[in-house]
C-alpha positions in Angstrom: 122.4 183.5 313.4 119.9 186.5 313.9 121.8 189.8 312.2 121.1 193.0 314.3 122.2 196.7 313.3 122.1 199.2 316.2 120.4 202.7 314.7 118.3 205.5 316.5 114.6 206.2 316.0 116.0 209.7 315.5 118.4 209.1 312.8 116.8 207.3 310.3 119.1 208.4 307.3 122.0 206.5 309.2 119.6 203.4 309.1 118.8 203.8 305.7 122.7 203.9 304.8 123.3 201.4 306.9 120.4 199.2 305.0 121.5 200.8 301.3 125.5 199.9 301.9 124.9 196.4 303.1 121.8 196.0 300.9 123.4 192.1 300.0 123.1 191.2 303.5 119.9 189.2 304.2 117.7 189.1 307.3 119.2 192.1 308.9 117.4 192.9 312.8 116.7 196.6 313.8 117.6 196.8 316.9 116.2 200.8 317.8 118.4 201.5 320.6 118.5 203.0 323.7 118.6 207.0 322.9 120.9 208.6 325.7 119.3 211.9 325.6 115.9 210.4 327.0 117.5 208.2 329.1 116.3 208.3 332.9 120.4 207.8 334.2 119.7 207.8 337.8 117.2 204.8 337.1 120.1 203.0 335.4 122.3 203.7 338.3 120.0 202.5 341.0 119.7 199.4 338.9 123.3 199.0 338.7 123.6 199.1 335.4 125.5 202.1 335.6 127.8 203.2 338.5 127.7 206.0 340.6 130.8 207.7 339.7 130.4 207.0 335.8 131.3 209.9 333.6 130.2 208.4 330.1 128.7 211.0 328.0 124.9 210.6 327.3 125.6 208.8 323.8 127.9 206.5 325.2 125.9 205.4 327.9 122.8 204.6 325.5 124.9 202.6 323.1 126.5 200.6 325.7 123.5 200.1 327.2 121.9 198.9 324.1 125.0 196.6 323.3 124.5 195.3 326.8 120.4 194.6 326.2 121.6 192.4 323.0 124.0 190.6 325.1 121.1 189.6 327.8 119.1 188.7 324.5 121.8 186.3 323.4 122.4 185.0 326.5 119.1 184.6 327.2 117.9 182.9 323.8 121.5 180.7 324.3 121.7 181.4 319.8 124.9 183.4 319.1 124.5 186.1 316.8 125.8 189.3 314.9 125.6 192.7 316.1 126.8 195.7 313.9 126.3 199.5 314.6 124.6 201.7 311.4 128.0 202.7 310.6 129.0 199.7 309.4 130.5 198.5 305.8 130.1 194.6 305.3 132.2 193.2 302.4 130.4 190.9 299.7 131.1 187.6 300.9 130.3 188.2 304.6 127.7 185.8 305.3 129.8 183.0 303.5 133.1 184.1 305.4 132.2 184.6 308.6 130.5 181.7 309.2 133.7 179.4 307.3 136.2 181.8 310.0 133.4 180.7 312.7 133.6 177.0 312.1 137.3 177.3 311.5 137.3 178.1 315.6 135.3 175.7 316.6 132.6 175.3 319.3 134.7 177.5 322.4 134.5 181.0 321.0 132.9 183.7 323.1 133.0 186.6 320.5 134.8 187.9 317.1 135.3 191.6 316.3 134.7 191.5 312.1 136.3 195.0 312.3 137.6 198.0 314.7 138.0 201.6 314.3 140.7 202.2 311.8 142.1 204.9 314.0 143.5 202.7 316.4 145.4 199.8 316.8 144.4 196.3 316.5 146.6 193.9 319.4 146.4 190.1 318.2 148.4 186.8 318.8 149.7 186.6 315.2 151.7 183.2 316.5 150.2 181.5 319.2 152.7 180.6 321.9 155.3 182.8 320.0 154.3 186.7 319.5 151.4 188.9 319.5 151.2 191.4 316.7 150.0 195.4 316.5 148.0 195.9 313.4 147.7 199.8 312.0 145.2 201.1 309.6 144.8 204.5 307.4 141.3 205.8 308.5 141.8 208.2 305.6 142.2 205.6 302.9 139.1 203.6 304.7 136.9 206.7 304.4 137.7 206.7 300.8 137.5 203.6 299.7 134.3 202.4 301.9 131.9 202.7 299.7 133.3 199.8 297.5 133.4 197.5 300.2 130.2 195.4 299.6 132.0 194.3 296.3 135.3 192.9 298.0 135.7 189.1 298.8 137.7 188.5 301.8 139.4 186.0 302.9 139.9 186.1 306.6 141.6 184.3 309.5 140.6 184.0 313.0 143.1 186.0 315.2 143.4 185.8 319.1 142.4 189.4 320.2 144.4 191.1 323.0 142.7 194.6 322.6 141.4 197.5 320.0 138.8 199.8 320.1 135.4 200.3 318.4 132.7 197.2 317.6 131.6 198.0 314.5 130.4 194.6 314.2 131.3 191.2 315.8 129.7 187.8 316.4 128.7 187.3 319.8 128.3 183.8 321.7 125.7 182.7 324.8 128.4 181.9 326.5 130.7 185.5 326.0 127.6 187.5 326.3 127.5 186.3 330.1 130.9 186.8 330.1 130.9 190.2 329.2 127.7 190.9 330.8 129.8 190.2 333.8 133.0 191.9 333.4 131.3 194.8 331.8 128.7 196.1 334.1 128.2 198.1 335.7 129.2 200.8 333.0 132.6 202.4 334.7 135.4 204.7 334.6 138.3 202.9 335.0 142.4 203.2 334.1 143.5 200.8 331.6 147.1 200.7 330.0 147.9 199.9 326.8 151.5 198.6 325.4 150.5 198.6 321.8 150.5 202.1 322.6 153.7 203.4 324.4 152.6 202.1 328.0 149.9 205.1 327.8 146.9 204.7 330.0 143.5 205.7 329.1 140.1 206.1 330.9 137.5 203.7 329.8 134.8 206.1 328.2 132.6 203.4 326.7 131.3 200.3 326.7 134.3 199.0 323.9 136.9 200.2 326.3 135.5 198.1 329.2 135.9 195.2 327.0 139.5 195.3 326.7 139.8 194.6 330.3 138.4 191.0 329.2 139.7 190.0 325.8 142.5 187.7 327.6 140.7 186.1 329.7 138.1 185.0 327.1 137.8 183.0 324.1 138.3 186.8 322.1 139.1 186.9 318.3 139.7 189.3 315.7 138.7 188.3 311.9 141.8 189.6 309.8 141.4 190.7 307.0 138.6 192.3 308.6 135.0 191.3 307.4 133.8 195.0 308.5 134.8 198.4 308.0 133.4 201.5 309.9 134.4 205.4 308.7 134.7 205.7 312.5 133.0 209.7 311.9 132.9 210.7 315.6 130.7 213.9 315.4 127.7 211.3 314.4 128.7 208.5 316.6 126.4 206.6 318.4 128.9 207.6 321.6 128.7 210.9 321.0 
């Protein structure tokens, strides 16, 4: 499976932490993306990639754009593979684990979230047929610890995802990339409530919220452990 990281021309000492913290990950993609701030977006709206009424900031727009690009390459080329933004932290055995959690689902997947933003919750079916499960994190602790993450071994299991937010890095299929080509575009403002958080309803602002609104009604999984940690620093964000 082809490995791409999502980094700006115009940062290049995120791509070169991004390259030095997962330096024992092999055959890793630049994928430059699209840079907001140059972005033509009345172009993208009369192509209907983006919607008339959309309110995403500039940053947000370009990396869900750019997400969306690798999704029509995937689709496209009908090879799953991973995506990752430059703020992510694979552990050591990533290459080994993910594709063992990958063959543990089977053929019918249509994508697996390695991590989320540790921030936020994490909704999955912990027992099928019986309970879902809300999974918490300490972003503090993660931001701490992160550097020492390419030296953990995980061992991970293959969760059904209800929703979460951030996409640090997942596996993406042929067949969910038309999925979520589909349910996704065009890029949209729309009210989505969440009961893993008190019932409280929040705006979709970027391309991860969107894809909430499909998780259920998609082969959607969460790797748990998680094979990927972001330190989730908004203020360099590739939404900001």
């Amino acid at each position: 499976m082809d490995k791409f990281f999502i980094s700006l021309e115009r940062t290049p000492e995120r791509t070169m932490r991004f390259l030095t913290a997962n330096a024992h990950i092999h055959g890793l993609i630049h994928a430059p993306g699209i840079d907001g701030s140059k972005m033509d977006v009345d172009s993208m709206k009369e192509k209907g990639l983006v919607h008339q009424d959309c309110r995403f900031t500039l940053g947000a727009l370009g990396s869900g754009l750019t997400h969306i690009a690798l999704w029509g390459s995937v689709a496209k080329s009908g090879r799953a593979a991973h995506i990752f933004e430059d703020d992510a932290f694979l552990c050591g055995n990533f290459e080994e684990e993910s594709a063992r959690v990958l063959a543990e689902i089977g053929e019918d997947w249509d994508i697996v979230l390695w991590g989320n933003n540790p921030d936020t919750v994490l909704k999955v079916q912990a027992l099928p047929e019986i309970t879902p499960c809300v999974i918490t994190f300490s972003q503090d602790d993660v931001r701490e610890n992160i550097g020492n993450y390419a030296n953990k071994k995980v061992v991970s299991q293959p969760l059904r995802l209800h929703h979460t937010f951030g996409i640090c890095g997942y596996a993406i299929s042929p067949k969910g990339a038309k999925s979520l080509l589909e349910k996704c575009l065009p890029l949209r403002n729309e009210n989505v409530t969440y009961d893993s958080l008190g019932g409280r309803c929040i705006q979709t602002n970027s391309v991860d919220h969107l894809m909430n609104l499909s998780y259920d009604k998609i082969q959607a999984y969460a790797s748990f452990p998680p094979l990927c940690l972001t330190d989730n620093m908004s203020e360099t964000s590739l939404n900001k």
